[in-house]
N, C-alpha and C positions, 0 to 999 in steps of 0.2 A: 711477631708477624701479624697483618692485619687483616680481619678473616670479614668479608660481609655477609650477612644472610639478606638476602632479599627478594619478597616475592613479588611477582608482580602479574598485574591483571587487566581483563577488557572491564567497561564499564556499561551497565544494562541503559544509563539515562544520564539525563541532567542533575537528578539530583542530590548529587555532591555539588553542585556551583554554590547553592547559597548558605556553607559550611565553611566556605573558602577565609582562611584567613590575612591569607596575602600570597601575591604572585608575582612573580619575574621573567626577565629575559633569560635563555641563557642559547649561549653559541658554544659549540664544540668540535673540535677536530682529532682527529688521528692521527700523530704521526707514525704509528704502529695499528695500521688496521684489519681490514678484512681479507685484504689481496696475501698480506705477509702470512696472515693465520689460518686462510686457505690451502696454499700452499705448503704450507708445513714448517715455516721458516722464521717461525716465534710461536714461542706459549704462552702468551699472554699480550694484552693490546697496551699501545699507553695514546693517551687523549691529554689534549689539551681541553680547560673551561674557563669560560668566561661568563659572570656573572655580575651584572652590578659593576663594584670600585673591587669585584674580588678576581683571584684568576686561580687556577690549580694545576695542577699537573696529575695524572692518577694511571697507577699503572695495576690492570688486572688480567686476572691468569685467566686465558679461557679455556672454558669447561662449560659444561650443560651445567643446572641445575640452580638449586637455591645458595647456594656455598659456596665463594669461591676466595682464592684471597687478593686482598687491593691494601693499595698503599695511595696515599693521598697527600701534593706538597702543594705549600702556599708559595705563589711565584709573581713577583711584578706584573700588575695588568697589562704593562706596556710589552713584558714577554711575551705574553698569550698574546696580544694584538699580531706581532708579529710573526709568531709561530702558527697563529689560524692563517694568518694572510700568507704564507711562503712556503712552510713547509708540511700542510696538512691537504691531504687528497682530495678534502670537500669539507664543507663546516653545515652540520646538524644546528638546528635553530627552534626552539621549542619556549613555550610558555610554560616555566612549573606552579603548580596550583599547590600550597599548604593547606590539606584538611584535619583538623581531629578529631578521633571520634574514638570517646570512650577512653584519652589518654594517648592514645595512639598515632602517631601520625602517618596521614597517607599523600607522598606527593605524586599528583595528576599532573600529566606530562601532553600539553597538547603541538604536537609536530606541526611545523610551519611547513615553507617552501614544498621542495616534494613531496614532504612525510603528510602535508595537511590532510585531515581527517581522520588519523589516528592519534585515538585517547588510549593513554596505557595508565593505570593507579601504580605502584611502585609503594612498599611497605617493607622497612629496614625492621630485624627481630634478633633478639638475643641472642635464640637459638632456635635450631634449627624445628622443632618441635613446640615452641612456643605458642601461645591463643594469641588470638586475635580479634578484634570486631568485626561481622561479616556483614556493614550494610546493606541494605536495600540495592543500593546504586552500583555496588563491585558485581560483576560477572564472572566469566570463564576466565580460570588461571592459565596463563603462558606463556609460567616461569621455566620451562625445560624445553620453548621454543624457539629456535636462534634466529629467525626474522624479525623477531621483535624488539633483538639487543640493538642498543641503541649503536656500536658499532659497524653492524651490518646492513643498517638503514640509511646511511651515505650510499655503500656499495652495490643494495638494493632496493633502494627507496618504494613506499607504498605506493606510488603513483604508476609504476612498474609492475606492480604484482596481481598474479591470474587471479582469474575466478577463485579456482579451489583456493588461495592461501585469503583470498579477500573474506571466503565462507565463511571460516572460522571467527572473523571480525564481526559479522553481520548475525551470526548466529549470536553474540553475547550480546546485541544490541537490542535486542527484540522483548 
């Protein structure tokens, strides 16, 4: 079974940009998303991605927290074109940043279309108890907060969201 750990965070500034070792497009859809997991009618989401000349398939269980398990398939780009364009509820569109620090790598995720203005870091660990480097530039963790998962950001994009859930953005930005 394939278990991820992964925490993820707001970011106090810029400076992780000039860290960056390279960055991409990437587009994603659901065909298993936030309306089925709401309602109580899967346990887990599965997403289309597309990135580049690559495409994937990935199906994860959801649950709160750093832990959860995923499964990850390589699938003809010309699938995923097709599966984003017909059978996905909305396609997520984000910039990922590669940084590393100290061995480490942290990918920054900056949301396009509705999501623009949220940076989230995202850092993948062996285990669940692991170290890690704790830049200057990483913020408030909110890894056990579900508006930040990247599949409930189609169904509730940050351009939508109140004051109080924007606070906690603005508060790790300062």
């Amino acid at each position: 079974m394939g278990i991820e750990i992964e925490r993820k965070f707001l970011l106090r500034d810029d400076g992780w940009r000039a860290q960056v070792s390279y960055s991409e497009h990437i587009a994603q859809g659901y065909l298993v998303g936030a309306a089925a997991l709401a309602a109580g009618n899967a346990r887990g989401s599965v997403r289309v991605r597309r990135a580049g000349d690559e495409a994937w398939l990935n199906i994860k269980a959801a649950r709160l927290g750093i832990e959860r398990a995923e499964y990850d398939y390589a699938i003809p780009p010309g699938d995923a074109d097709a599966l984003l364009a017909t059978l996905c509820d909305g396609v997520l569109g984000k910039r990922r940043h590669h940084v590393t620090v100290e061995g480490v790598l942290f990918e920054i995720d900056e949301f396009l279309g509705d999501n623009a203005g949220l940076v989230v870091a995202e850092v993948e660990l062996p285990s669940v108890d692991a170290p890690f480097p704790r830049p200057s530039w990483l913020g408030r963790e909110v890894s056990a907060l579900a508006r930040y998962y990247n599949v409930n950001l189609i169904a509730h994009p940050y351009v939508r969201w109140t004051a109080a859930e924007r606070d906690a953005n603005d508060g790790a930005n300062a």
